[in-house]
VOLUM-801377 format. One record per atom (N, C-alpha, C): residue in three letters; x negated, y, z. Coordinates in pm, whole numbers, padded with zeros to 5 digits, always signed. Example, Ala and Ser with C-alpha at 12.3 -4.5 7.8 and 13.67 -1.06 7.14 Angstrom:
# residues 2
ALA-01319-00569+00780;ALA-01230-00450+00780;ALA-01320-00330+00780;SER-01285-00225+00708;SER-01367-00106+00714;SER-01290+00003+00787;
END
This chain:
# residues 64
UNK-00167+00576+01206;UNK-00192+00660+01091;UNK-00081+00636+00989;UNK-00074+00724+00906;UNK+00047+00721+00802;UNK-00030+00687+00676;UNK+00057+00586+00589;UNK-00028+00494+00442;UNK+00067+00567+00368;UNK+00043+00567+00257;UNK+00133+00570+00148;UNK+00092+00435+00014;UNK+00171+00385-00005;UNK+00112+00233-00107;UNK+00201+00318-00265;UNK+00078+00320-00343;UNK+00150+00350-00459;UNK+00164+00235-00553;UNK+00250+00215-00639;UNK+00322+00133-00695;UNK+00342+00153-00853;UNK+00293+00082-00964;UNK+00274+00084-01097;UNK+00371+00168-01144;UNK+00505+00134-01105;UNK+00646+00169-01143;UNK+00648+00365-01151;UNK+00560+00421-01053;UNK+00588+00523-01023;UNK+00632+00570-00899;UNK+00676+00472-00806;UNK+00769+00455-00657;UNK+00604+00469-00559;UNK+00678+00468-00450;UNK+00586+00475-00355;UNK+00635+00438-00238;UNK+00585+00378-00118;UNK+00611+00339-00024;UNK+00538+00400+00119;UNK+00629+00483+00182;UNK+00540+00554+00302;UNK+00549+00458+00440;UNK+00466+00469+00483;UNK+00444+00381+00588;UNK+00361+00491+00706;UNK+00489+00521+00812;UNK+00468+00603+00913;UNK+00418+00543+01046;UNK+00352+00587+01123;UNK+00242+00549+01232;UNK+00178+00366+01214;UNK+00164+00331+01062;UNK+00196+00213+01050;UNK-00017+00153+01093;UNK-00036+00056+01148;UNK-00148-00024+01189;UNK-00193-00121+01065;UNK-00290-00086+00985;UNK-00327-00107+00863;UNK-00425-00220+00875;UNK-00398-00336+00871;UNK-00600-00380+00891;UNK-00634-00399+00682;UNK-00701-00316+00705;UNK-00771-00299+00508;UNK-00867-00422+00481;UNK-00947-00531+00565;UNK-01009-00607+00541;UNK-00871-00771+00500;UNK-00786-00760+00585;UNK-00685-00858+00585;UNK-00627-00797+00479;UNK-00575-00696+00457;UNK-00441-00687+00305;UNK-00551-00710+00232;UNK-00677-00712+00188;UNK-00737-00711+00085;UNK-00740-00853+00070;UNK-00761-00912+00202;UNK-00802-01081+00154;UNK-00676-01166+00139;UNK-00528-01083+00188;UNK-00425-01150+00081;UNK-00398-01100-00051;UNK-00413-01000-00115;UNK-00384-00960-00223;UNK-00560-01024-00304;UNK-00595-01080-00273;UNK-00700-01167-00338;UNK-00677-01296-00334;UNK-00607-01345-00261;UNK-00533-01502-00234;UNK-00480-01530-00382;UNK-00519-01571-00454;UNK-00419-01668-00607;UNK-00271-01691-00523;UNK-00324-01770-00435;UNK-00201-01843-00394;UNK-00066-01772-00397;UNK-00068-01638-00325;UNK+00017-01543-00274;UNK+00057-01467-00360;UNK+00197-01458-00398;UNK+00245-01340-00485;UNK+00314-01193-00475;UNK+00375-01239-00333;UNK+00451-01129-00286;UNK+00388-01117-00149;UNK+00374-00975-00068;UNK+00350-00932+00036;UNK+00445-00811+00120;UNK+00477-00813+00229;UNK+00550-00755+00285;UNK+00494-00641+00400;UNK+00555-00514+00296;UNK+00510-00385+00353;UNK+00605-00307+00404;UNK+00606-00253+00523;UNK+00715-00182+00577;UNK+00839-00223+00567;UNK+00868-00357+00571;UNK+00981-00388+00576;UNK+01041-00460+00430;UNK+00983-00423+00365;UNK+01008-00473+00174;UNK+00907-00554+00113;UNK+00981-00658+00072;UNK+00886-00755+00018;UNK+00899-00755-00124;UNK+00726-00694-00188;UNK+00706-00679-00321;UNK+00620-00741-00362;UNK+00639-00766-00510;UNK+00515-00867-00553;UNK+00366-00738-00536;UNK+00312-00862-00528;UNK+00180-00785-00507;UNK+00116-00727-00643;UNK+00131-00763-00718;UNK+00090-00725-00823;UNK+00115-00578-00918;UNK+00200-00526-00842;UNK+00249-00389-00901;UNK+00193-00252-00804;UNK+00102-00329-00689;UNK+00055-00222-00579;UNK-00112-00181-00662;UNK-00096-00031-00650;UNK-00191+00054-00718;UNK-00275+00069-00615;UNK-00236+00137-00515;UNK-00331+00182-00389;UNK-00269+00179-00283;UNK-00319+00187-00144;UNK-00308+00209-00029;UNK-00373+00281+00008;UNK-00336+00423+00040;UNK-00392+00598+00095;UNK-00340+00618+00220;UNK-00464+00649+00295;UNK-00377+00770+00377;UNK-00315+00868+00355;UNK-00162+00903+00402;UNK-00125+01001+00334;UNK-00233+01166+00323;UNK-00283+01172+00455;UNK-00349+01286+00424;UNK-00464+01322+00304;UNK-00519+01170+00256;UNK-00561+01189+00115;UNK-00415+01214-00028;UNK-00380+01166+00023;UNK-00327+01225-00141;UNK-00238+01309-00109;UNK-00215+01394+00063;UNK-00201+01556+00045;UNK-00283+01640-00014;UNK-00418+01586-00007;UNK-00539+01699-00059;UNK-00504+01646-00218;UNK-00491+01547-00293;UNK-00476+01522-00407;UNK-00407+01625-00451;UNK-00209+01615-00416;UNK-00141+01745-00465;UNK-00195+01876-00400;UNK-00254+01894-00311;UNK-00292+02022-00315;UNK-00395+02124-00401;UNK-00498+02025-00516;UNK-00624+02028-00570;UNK-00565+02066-00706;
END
C-alpha cells in the first residue's frame, strides 16, 4: 500500500508499495528513549511527524 507521512514543516514523505506495521511505528514513536526514526530511506526526528495516511485517504481529502 502507498503511506504518505505528513510532516509539521509542511513537507511530506510518500512511501510507495511501502509494508507499514501501525502497531510497531506507534510503539517507537512512544519510546522516550528514541528520537529519530527512519522512513523511506530518511532519517527524521520523530517529533515533527503529523500523520501517517494512506495515500488514498488524503486523495479523498483534496478531492472534498
Amino acid at each position: 500500500m502507498n503511506y504518505q507521512v505528513q510532516l509539521n514543516n509542511g513537507q511530506a514523505i510518500n512511501l510507495t508499495n511501502a509494508e507499514f506495521d501501525a502497531t510497531a511505528f506507534t510503539a517507537t514513536l512512544n519510546d522516550q528513549k528514541i528520537n529519530f526514526v527512519n522512513i523511506g530511506g530518511a532519517i527524521i526526528n520523530k517529533h515533527i511527524i503529523i500523520s501517517v495516511l494512506p495515500v488514498s485517504a488524503t486523495q479523498v481529502e483534496m478531492q472534498a
